[in-house]
Steps between C-alpha positions, in 0.01 A plus 500: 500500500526844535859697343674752673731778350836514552486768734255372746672174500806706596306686775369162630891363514580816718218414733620141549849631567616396818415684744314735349489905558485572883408293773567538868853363600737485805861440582728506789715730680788285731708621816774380700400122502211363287424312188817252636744775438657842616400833408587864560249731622391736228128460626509683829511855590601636810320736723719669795411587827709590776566214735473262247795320287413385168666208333397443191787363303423109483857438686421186709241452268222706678388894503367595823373821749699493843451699842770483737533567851464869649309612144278764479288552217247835488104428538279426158863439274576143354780329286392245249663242228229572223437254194274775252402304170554689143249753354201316390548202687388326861599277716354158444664307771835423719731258721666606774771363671480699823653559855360744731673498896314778733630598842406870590485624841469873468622745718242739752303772320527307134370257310573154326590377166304351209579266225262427243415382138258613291405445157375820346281686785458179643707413835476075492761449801765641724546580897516769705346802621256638200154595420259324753229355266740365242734316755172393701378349117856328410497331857151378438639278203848431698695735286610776718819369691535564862152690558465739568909626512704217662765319430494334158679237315364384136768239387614521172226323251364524208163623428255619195237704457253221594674489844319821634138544563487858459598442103244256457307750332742615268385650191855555348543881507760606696807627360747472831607207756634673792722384795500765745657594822339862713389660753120545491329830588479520904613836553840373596837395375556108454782349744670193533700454841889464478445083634728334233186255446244811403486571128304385203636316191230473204662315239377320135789260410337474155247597282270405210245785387227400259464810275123492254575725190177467300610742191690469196748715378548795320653426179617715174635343232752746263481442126779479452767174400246212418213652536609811286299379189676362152704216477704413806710292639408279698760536782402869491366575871225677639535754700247568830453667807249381816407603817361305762470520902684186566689493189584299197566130512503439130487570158357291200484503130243295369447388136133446447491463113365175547234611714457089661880469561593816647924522562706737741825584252640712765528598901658621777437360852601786757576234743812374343577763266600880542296718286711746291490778805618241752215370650457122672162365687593513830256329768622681811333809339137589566528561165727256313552575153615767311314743315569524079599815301557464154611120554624317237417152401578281258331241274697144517244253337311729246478366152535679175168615303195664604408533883270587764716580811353585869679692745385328878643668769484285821514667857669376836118356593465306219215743318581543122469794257422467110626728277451435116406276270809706262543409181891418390634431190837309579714453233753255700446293802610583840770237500668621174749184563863477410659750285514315152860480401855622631519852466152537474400917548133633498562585141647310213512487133517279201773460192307269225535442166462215214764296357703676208288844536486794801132576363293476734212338246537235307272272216582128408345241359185354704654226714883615481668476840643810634816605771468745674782631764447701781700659803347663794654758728429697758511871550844518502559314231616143708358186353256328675603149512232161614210742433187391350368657192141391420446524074131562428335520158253727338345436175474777273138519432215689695387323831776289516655461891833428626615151525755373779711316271843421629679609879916495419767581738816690435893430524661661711545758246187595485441324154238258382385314175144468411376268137220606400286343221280784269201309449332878553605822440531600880633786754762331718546609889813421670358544898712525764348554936710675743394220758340153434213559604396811404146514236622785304819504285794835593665398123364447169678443156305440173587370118296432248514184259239489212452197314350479179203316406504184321256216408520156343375438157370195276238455209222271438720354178867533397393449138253669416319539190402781261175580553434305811488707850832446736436614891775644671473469895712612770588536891603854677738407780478665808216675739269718384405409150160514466367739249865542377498613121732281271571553103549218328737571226696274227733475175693321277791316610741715437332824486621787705173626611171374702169600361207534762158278416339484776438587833388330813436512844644293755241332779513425831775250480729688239339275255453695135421353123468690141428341152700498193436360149742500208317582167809577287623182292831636509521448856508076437825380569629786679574524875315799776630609802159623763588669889299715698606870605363530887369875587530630892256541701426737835397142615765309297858567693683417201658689204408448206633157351473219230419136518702236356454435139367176300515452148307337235551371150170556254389198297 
């Protein structure tokens, strides 16, 4: 099997992203009554005319084009309710719920009335007097009411696309749906006769328009906030700004570190939240939702450490734009959690120090427990009480990490005890997070406790004789104590001084051993005292030490 890098498996995650970087999409646009609810009407322009009233409010729950009795409008002029899609999109589709009542008799030396609809250039229905060979066509396939200008009554239905021949051919272009009410070019006025039963009432009691947006949007991400390079937070937000013809539905932040379990750690959905200038989806609108400037959003779910964010900017249609992969460093997690303690401030400091000294090092024995008291405050100097305080550990020797050793929690003074046991001469960090959750600590406070080094003794023989060979063997405590030197020094009972004679060095297990023969006849009867002086070590976080001592008596 065949590895891939890092990168193209990254790549290959943003690929399988759902959905990926622009496909075709569509969405609604709703008026008066449709989708089993009310709407304005934000969709439909008016064009005047004179003799014709324009209503186009959505009171009663319809917009509509009205002639009255006695109008006159002038030859070739027309008033239309106009649905016009955004830039760079079409109509795909629509349902109508429509009313259309014709009664025109028109007075001597003028003309009648038309009503129509037409999608695009396309006329698909209406009644009327209007251009011969489009009438004669819409008849043909029983769509031209009243033929060629009578009387006309459509009842109030509801029909689709589907329900008109003329559209059958569709091929999703147009860019208007027009309802409109004229005179047609006869060389005369238009007239309807003052008969309280003449007028014309062309009416759409609701609407659904199926807009096709096929294009993503245009995004720029600002580095700035997350994406500003360096450590970060991780509720830091990123800042962007996108344009798109029907507008933005959503935004998404998307953690693909792990490029097979990609995350979204942030978003804003436009249709249920305002974006910072005020903006709200709004599907009476041929376009809904609100274009982005410099909108801000925030991370809620990101987690502390290194990360591969993508920016995915969603528009109203449901096509999606990639920006990124970014790489962010976040040194806390979006969710910082609780503050951690009462008075807790985004700053805080430590008071520490041994028993019975203020210095802030100390050296004991190896294995002597050690207290250690501590206060933490804040900024202004409050205690911050029921806080924890993590204690980690560093050995003093080269490589050596820091160990999580101990998490305590302070009085409500702010105080705490720690015991610590010097079984290594080691840097001690007092750690304190402004939240609980946060990766990276906002206080530090350090002390240092040495130990010396030490070592058990014994020797092959506690009496030995002149002239015969005596081994002395011993144990470093501790870590580190391979390759350790140790000189191996004795005297008489009772002597003041050591004198060295020999030295050794310590293996893998702190095990060491020298050789020592008595050749001096005086020495029978007469009792020796034998330890081991320990050296330091870069590797070896000890000062330097002894190991207990053993004695003999010479035969």
């Amino acid at each position: 099997m065949h590895r891939i890098s890092a990168a193209a498996a990254l790549v290959l995650a943003l690929l399988l992203l759902p959905p990926a970087a622009a496909r075709a999409g569509s969405y609604h646009v709703y008026t008066c009554v449709a989708a089993g609810r009310t709407w304005p009407n934000n969709a439909w322009s008016s064009t005047f005319a004179p003799g014709v009233s324009i209503d186009n409010s959505c009171n009663g729950n319809q917009i509509r084009l009205v002639v009255g009795p006695s109008a006159t409008t002038p030859n070739n002029t027309s008033a239309a309710l106009v649905f016009t899609s955004p830039p760079g999109t079409t109509i795909g589709g629509f349902t109508l719920t429509r009313q259309l009542d014709y009664t025109d008799a028109a007075a001597a030396n003028t003309h009648q009335y038309y009503a129509l609809y037409a999608l695009g250039s396309t006329v698909f229905a209406g009644a009327g007097d209007y251009a011969d060979p489009i009438r004669n066509t819409l008849n043909r396939q029983k769509q031209w009411y009243g033929y060629p200008a009578g009387t006309a009554h459509v009842a109030k239905s509801t029909v689709t696309a589907a329900s008109f021949p003329a559209l059958a051919g569709y091929a999703g272009t147009a860019t208007q749906l027009i309802l409109r009410l004229g005179c047609f070019s006869r060389g005369t006025p238009c007239t309807t006769n003052a008969a309280p039963t003449n007028g014309i009432s062309h009416v759409l009691h609701g609407a659904d328009v199926t807009v096709e947006d096929a294009a993503p949007a245009a995004v720029t991400v600002e580095a700035s906030g997350l994406l500003a390079g360096g450590a970060r937070s991780g509720s830091d937000p990123v800042t962007l700004s996108a344009a798109d013809g029907a507008g933005i539905r959503r935004v998404d932040l998307l953690d693909v570190t792990n490029p097979a379990a990609p995350s979204v750690v942030g978003s804003e959905d436009y249709g249920s939240v305002r974006t910072d200038a005020g903006g709200l989806c709004d599907y009476s609108r041929p376009a809904p939702c609100p274009q982005l400037s410099h909108e801000v959003v925030q991370p809620t779910a990101l987690a502390a450490g290194q990360r591969q964010i993508v920016v995915r900017v969603t528009d109203t249609a449901g096509n999606a734009a990639d920006r990124g992969p970014f790489a962010v460093t976040a040194v806390t997690p979006s969710d910082r959690g609780p503050l951690n303690g009462t008075n807790a401030t985004d700053a805080a400091r430590f008071q520490l120090a041994f028993t019975h000294t203020k210095a802030p090092r100390k050296t004991v024995a190896f294995g002597t427990h050690v207290t250690v008291h501590g206060r933490l405050l804040n900024v202004s100097g409050q205690p911050i009480g029921g806080a924890r305080v993590a204690l980690l550990t560093r050995d003093l020797r080269r490589g050596a990490r820091s160990v999580a050793r101990q998490t305590l929690t302070t009085a409500a003074d702010g105080t705490f005890t720690a015991k610590v046991a010097a079984t290594a001469s080691r840097l001690l960090q007092f750690a304190w997070l402004e939240h609980l959750n946060d990766a990276r600590f906002t206080a530090d406070g350090f002390l240092v406790l040495r130990a010396r080094a030490a070592a058990s003794l014994r020797v092959s023989t506690r009496r030995p004789a002149v002239g015969r060979r005596m081994t002395v063997i011993g144990r470093i405590h501790g870590v580190g104590r391979g390759g350790v030197t140790v000189i191996l020094q004795g005297r008489p009972r009772g002597a003041r001084h050591y004198t060295t004679f020999a030295a050794a060095t310590a293996g893998g297990h702190g095990l060491f051993k020298a050789h020592y023969t008595f050749r001096s006849s005086a020495s029978r009867g007469r009792r020796f005292e034998f330890r081991a002086r320990i050296r330091s070590g870069d590797r070896f976080p000890y000062e330097p030490g002894y190991s207990s001592t053993v004695s003999v008596r010479v035969r």
